[in-house]
C-alpha positions as CSV (number, residue, x, y, z in Angstrom):
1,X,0.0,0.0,0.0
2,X,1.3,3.2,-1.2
3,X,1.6,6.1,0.8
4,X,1.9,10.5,0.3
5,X,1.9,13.1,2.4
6,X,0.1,16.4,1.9
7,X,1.8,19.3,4.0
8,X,-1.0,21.8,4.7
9,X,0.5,25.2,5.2
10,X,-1.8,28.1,3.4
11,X,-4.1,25.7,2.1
12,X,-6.2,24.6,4.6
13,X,-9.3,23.5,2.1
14,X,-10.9,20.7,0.3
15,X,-12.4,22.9,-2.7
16,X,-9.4,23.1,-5.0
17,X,-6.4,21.9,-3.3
18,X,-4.1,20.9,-6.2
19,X,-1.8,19.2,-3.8
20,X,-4.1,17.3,-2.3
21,X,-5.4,16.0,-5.3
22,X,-1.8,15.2,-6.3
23,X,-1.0,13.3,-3.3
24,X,-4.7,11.1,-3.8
25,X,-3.8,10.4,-7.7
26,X,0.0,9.3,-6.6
27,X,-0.7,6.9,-3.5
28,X,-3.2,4.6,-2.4
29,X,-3.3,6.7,1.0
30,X,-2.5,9.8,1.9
31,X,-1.3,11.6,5.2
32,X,-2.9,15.2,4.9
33,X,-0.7,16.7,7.4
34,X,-0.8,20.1,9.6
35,X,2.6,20.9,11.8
36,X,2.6,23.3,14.6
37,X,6.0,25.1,13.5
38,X,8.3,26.4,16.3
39,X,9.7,28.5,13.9
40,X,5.7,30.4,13.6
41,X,4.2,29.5,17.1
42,X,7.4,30.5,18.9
43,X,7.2,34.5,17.6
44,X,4.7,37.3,17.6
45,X,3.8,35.6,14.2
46,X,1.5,33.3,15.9
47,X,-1.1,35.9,17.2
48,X,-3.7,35.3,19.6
49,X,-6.3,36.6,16.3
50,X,-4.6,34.7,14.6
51,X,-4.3,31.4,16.4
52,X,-8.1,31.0,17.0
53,X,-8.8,32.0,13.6
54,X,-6.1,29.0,12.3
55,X,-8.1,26.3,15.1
56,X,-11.5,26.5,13.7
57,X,-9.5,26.0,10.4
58,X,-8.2,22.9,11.7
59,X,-11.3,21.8,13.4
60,X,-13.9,22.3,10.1
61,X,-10.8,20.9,7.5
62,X,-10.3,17.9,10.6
63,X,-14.4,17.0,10.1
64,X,-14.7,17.9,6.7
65,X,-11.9,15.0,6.3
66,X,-13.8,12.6,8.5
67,X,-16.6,12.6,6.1
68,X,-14.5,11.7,3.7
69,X,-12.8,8.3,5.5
70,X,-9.8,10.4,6.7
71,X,-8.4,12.1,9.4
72,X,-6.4,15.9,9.7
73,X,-3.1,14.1,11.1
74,X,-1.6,17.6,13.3
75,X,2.3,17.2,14.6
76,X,3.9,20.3,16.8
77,X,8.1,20.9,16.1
78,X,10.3,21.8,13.4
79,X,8.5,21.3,10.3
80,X,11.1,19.8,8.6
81,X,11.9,17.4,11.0
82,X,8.4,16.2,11.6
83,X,7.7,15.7,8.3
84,X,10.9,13.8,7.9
85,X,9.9,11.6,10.8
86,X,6.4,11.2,9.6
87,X,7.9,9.9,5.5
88,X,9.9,7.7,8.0
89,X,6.8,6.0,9.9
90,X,4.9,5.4,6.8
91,X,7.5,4.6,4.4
92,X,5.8,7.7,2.2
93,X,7.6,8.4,-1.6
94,X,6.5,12.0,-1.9
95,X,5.1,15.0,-0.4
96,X,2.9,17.6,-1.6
97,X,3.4,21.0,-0.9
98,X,1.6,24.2,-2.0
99,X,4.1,27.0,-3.2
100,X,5.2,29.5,-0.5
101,X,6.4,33.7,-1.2
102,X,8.4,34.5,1.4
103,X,11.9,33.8,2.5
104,X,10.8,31.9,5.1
105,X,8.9,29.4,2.6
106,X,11.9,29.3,0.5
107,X,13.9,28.3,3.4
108,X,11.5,25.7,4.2
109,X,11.4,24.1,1.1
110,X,14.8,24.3,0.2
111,X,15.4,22.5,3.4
112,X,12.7,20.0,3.1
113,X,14.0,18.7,-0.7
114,X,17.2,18.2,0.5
115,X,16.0,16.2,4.0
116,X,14.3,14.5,1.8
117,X,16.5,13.3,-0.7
118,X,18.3,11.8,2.1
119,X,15.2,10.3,3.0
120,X,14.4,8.7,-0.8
121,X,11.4,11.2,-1.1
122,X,10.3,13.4,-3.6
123,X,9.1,16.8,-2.6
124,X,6.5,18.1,-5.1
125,X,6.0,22.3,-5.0
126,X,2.6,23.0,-6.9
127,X,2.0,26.6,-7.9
128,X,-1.3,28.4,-8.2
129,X,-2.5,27.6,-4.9
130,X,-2.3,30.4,-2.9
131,X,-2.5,32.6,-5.3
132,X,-4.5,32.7,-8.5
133,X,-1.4,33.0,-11.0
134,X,1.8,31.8,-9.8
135,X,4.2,34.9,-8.7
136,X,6.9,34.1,-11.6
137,X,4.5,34.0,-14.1
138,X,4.4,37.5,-15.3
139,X,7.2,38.7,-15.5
140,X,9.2,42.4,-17.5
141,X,11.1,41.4,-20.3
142,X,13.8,42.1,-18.1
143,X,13.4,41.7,-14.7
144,X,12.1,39.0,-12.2
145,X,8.9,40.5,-11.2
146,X,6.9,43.9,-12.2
147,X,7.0,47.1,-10.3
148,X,4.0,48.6,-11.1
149,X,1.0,47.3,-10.7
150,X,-2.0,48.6,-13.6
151,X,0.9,47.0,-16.8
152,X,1.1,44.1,-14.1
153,X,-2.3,44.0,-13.9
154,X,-3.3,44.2,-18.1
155,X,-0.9,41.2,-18.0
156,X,-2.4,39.2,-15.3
157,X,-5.9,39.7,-16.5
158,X,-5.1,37.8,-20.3
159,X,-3.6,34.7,-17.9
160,X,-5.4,31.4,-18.7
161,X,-6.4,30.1,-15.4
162,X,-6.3,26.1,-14.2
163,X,-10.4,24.8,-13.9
164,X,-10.8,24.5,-9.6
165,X,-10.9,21.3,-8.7
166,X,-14.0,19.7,-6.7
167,X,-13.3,18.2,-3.2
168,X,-12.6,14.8,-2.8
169,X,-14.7,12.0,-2.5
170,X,-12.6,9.8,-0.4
171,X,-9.7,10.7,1.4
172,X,-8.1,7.5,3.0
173,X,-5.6,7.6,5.7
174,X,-3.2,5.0,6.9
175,X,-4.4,3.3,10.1
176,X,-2.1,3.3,13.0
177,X,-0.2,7.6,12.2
178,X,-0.1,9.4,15.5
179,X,-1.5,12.6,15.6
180,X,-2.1,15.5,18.6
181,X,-5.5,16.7,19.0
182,X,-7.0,19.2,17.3
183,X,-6.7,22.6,18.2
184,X,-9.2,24.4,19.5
185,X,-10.3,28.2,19.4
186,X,-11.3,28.0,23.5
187,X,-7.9,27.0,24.4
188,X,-6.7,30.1,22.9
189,X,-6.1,33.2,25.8
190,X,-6.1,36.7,24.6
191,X,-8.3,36.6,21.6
192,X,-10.4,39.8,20.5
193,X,-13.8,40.2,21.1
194,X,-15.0,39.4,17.7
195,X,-12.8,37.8,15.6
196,X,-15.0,35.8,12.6
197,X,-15.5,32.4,12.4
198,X,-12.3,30.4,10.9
199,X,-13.0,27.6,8.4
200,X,-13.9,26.4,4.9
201,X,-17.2,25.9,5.8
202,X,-17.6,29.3,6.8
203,X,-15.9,30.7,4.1
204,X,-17.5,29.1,1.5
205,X,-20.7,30.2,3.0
206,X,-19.4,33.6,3.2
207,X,-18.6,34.2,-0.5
208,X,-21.9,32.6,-1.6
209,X,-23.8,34.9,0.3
210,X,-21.7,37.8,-0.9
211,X,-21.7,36.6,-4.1
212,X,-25.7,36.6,-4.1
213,X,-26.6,39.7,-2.4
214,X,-23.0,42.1,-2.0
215,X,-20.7,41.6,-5.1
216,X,-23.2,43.9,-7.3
217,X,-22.7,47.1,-5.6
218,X,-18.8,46.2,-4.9
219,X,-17.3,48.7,-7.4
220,X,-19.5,51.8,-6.2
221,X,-19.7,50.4,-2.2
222,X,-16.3,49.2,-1.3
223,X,-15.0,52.3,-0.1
224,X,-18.0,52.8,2.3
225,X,-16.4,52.8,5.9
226,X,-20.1,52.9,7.6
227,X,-21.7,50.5,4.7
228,X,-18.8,47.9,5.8
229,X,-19.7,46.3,2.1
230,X,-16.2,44.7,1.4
231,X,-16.3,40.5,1.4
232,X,-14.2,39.9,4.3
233,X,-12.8,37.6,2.2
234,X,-9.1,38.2,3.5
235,X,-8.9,36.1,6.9
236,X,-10.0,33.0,4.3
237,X,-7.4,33.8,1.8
238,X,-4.3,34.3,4.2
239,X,-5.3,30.6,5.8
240,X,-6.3,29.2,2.0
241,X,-9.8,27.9,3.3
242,X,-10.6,29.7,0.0
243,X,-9.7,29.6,-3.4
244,X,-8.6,32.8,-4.8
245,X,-8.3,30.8,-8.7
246,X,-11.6,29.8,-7.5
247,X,-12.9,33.3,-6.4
248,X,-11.6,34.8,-9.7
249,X,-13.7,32.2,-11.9
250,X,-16.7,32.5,-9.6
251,X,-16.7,36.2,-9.7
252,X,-16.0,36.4,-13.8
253,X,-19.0,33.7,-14.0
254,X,-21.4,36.4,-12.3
255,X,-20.2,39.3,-14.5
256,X,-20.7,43.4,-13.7
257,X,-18.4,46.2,-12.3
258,X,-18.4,44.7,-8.7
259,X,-17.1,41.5,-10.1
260,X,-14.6,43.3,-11.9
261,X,-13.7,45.8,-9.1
262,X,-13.4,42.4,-7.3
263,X,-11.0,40.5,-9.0
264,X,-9.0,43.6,-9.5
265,X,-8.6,43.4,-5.8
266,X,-7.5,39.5,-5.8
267,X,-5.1,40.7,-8.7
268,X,-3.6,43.3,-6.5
269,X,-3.2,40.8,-3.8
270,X,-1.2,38.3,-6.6
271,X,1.0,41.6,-7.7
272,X,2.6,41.8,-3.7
273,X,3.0,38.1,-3.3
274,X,5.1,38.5,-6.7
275,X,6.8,41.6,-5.4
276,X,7.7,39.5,-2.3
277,X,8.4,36.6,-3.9
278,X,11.1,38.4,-5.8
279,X,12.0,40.5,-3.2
280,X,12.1,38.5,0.5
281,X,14.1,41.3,2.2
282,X,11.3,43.6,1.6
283,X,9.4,42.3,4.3
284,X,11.3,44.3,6.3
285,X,13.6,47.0,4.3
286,X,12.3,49.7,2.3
287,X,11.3,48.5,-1.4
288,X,12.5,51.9,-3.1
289,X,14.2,53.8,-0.4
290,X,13.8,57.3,0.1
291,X,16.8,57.6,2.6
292,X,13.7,58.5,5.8
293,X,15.0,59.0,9.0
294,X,12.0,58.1,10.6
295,X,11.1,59.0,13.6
296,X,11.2,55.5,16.0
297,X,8.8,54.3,18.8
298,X,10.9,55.4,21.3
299,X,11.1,58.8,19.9
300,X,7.2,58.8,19.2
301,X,5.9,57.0,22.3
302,X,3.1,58.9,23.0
303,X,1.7,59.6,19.6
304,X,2.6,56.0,18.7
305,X,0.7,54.9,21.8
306,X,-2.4,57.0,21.4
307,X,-2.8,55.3,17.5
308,X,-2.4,52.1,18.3
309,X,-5.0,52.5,21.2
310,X,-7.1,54.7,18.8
311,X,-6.4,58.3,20.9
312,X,-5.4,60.2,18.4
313,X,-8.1,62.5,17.9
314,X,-8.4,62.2,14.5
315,X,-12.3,60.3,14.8
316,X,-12.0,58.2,11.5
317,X,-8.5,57.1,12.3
318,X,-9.1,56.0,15.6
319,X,-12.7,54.5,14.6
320,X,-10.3,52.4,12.3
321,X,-7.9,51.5,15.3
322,X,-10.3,50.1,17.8
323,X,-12.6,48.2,14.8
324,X,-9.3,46.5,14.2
325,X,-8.5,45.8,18.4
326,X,-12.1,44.7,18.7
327,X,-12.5,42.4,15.4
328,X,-9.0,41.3,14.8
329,X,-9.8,43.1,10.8
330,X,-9.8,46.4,9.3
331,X,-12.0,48.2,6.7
332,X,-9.8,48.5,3.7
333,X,-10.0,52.7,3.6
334,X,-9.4,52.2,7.3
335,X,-5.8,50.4,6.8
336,X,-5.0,53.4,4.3
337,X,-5.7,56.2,6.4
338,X,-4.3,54.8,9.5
339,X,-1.6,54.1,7.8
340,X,-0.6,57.5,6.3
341,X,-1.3,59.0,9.6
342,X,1.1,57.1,11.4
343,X,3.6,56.9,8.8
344,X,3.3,60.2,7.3
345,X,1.6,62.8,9.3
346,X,4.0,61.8,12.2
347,X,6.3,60.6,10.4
348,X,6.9,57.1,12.7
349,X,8.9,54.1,10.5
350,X,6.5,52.1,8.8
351,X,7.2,49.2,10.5
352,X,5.8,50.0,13.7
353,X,2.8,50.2,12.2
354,X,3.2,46.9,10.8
355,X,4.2,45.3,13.8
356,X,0.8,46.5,14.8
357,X,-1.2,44.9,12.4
358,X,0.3,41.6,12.5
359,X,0.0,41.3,16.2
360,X,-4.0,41.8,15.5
361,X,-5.0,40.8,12.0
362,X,-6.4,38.0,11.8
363,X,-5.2,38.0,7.5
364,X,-1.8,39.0,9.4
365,X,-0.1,37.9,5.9
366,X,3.3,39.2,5.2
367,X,3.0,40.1,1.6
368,X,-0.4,42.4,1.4
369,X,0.3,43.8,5.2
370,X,3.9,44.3,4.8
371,X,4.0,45.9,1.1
372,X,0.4,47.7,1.6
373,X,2.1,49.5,4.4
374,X,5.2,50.3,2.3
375,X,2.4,51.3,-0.3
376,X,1.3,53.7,2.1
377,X,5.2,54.8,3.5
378,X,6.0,56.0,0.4
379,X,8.7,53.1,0.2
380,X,7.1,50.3,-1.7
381,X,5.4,50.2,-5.4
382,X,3.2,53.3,-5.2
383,X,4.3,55.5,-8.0
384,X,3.1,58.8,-5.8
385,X,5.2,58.0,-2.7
386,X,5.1,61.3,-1.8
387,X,0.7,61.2,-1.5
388,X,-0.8,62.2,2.3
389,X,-4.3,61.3,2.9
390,X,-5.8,63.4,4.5
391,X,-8.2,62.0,7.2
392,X,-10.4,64.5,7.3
393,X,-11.2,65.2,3.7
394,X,-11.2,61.1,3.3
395,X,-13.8,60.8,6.4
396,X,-15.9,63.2,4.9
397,X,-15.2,61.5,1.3
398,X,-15.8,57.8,3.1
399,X,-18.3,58.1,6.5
400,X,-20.1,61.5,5.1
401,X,-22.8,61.3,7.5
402,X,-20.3,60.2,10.1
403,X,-22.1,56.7,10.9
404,X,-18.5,54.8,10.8
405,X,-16.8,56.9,13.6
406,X,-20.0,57.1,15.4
407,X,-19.9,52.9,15.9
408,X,-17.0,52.9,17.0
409,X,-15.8,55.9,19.3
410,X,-19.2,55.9,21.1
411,X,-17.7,59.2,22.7
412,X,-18.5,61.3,19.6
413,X,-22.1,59.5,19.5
414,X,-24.2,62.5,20.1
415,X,-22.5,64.7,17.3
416,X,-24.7,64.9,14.3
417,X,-24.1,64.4,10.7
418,X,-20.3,65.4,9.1
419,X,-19.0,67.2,12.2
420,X,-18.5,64.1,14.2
421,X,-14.8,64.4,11.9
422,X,-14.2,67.5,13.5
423,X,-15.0,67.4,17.3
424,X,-12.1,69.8,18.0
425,X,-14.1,72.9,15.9
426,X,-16.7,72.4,19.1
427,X,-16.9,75.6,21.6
428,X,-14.6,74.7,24.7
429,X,-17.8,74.8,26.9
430,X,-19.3,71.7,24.5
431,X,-15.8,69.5,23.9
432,X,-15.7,69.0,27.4
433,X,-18.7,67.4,27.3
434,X,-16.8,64.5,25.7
435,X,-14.8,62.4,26.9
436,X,-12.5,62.7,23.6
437,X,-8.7,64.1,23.3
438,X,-6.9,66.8,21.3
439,X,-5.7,66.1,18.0
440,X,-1.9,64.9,18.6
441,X,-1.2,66.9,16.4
442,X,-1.8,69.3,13.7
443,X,-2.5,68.0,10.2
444,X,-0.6,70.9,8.9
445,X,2.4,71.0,11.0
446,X,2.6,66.9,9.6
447,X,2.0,67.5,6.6
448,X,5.5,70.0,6.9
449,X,7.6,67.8,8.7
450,X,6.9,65.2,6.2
451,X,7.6,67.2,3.0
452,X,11.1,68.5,4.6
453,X,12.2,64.9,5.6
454,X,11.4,63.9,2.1
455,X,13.2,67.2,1.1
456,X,9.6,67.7,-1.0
């Protein structure tokens, strides 16, 4: 009886999982395997958000499995090694792996093909899993990856995508593999409030209701703070309980500008995993440098304190703050304006900001969070680095009738209409009323500071 192993990593599905299918077609069994890296669990990586969102994963892909004959089979060490030991136990002649961006991923399956070889193993790499075209697929004439992304873009959209597969019927498991439980999300301390439910199940459900009643008004709605009409597709596609090649046919099947506006957002999402993929220091050094001498935590602490605990008093960007400490997500036009306020009106390294994020999001994933915030810095692909948004005119743009901030900083709750954005315009007599602070700082005197470090 022949025997492969599937190594789940950002794939944790059923609907069109090409290595999973690979490992069923090669082997008479198959070990669909989940490891508990210390090289992930052991850092800030492994958020609480984060966590609980990744154990209902386990738990729904574990039951979806045991409809199916099969078992999720979860290990806890070096991945490597536990994978190694597992090829050993069950005599396995090849493992199935879903293509990885970062250098980390690299690593890891650089490492893996060669601990395997020693092994008598094959390690298979399939491509156009997590995202919907593989990262070295479009490419410059010269070049390993494009910078911009609407050329990237006019490419990416004439690609010929793979048909999803459908879930398996049967998915048998060798008797006898040891396995630790399943995670669960109660076991997990620290968790926010209301972090969504993790799982294919639930994502699936998700996009079908979206699908039916939301993707329609996408392309006129998706900037609505207050109408909160994006997919929250983004926790499913980090953790691959959804397809995104799957997404794009779905959405292309349905037709109309919110489909379109749609897959132009999964597109954008394929254009930083390519930037990344090409570029694994960028994860934590400026993209296109601008030589910044940001200003650092230390020399920022209060301002960087009051943003991350939504203080700033600046309404929409510290609506935006506490949505994503209470939710473990972030409204998209949310993530842009807090980010150019901390990045640009104080001036405060980007990364701070994306320390931030990954500690809370639960779609914590290093290519959209770490190159949307460069997008934002004025270090990464933007071709108007130099762009402030300013959070006024966008809150007035974005939450007109104020409705966004007004959920939540319950403070402002009693201003009316547009001047929620503005509580600082208030006679002294009335602003103490609430219980709101000071701006930290003036938009202007930002706004300066910013153009003479950029020597703008």
């Amino acid at each position: 009886m022949t025997v492969s192993v599937v190594l789940l990593t950002a794939n944790l599905r059923l609907h069109d999982n090409p290595p999973l299918r690979a490992a069923l077609d090669a082997a008479d069994t198959v070990v669909p395997l989940f490891v508990r890296d210390e090289a992930i669990t052991g850092t800030g990586f492994a958020s609480p958000n984060r966590r609980a969102f990744l154990a209902d994963c386990l738990t729904d892909l574990d039951a979806g499995l045991r409809t199916r004959g099969g078992r999720l089979v979860v290990r806890s060490g070096d991945v490597v090694t536990e994978v190694c030991r597992l090829v050993t136990e069950t005599d396995a002649r090849a493992v199935h792996l879903a293509g990885g961006v970062s250098g980390y991923a690299h690593r890891r399956e650089e490492r893996l093909r060669r601990e395997l070889e020693g092994v008598g193993c094959t390690l298979d790499v399939h491509d156009a899993v997590v995202t919907a075209v593989p990262p070295g697929e479009v490419t410059p004439a010269s070049g390993d990856h494009m910078a911009v992304f609407t050329p990237y873009f006019r490419r990416w959209e004439k690609e010929s995508l793979r048909r999803p597969l459908a879930a398996p019927r049967r998915v048998p498991v060798p008797e006898g593999v040891g396995s630790e439980k399943v995670p669960a999300r109660r076991d997990v301390d620290g968790v926010s409030p209301d972090v969504a439910e993790g799982g294919e199940s639930a994502g699936r459900s998700r996009f079908s209701q979206w699908r039916r009643s939301g993707m329609e008004d996408y392309a006129e709605r998706h900037d609505d703070l207050a109408g909160d009409a994006t997919s929250r597709l983004s926790p499913h596609l980090h953790f691959g309980t959804l397809s995104p090649v799957e997404l794009v046919h779905r959405a292309r099947e349905k037709g109309g500008p919110g489909a379109e506006a749609f897959v132009r957002q999964l597109a954008w999402r394929d254009f930083h995993h390519q930037v990344l993929a090409a570029r694994p220091e960028t994860s934590w050094e400026d993209y296109r440098t601008h030589h910044d001498h940001w200003r650092t935590e230390k020399g920022a602490r209060r301002e960087v304190a009051a943003w991350r605990e939504g203080r700033t008093g600046y309404p929409v960007v510290d609506a935006a703050m506490r949505q994503l400490a209470h939710e473990g997500w972030m409204h998209n036009r949310g993530r842009l304006l807090a980010g150019s306020f901390l990045a640009k009106t104080l001036y405060v390294d980007w990364r701070v900001g994306a320390r931030h994020f990954l500690d809370l999001l639960v779609d914590g994933d290093i290519a959209n969070n770490q190159m949307n915030w460069q997008w934002m810095a004025g270090t990464g692909t933007d071709t108007r680095p130099n762009r402030v948004l300013n959070p006024v005119v966008q809150a007035k743009k974005y939450d007109h009738d104020g409705d966004y901030v007004r959920r939540w900083v319950p403070e402002l709750a009693d201003l009316a209409g547009p001047a929620v954005h503005e509580p600082w315009k208030l006679e002294p007599s009335e602003r103490r009323r609430y219980d709101y602070p000071e701006p930290v700082v003036d938009l202007g005197d930002g706004l300066d500071r910013f153009r003479r470090a950029r020597g703008k």
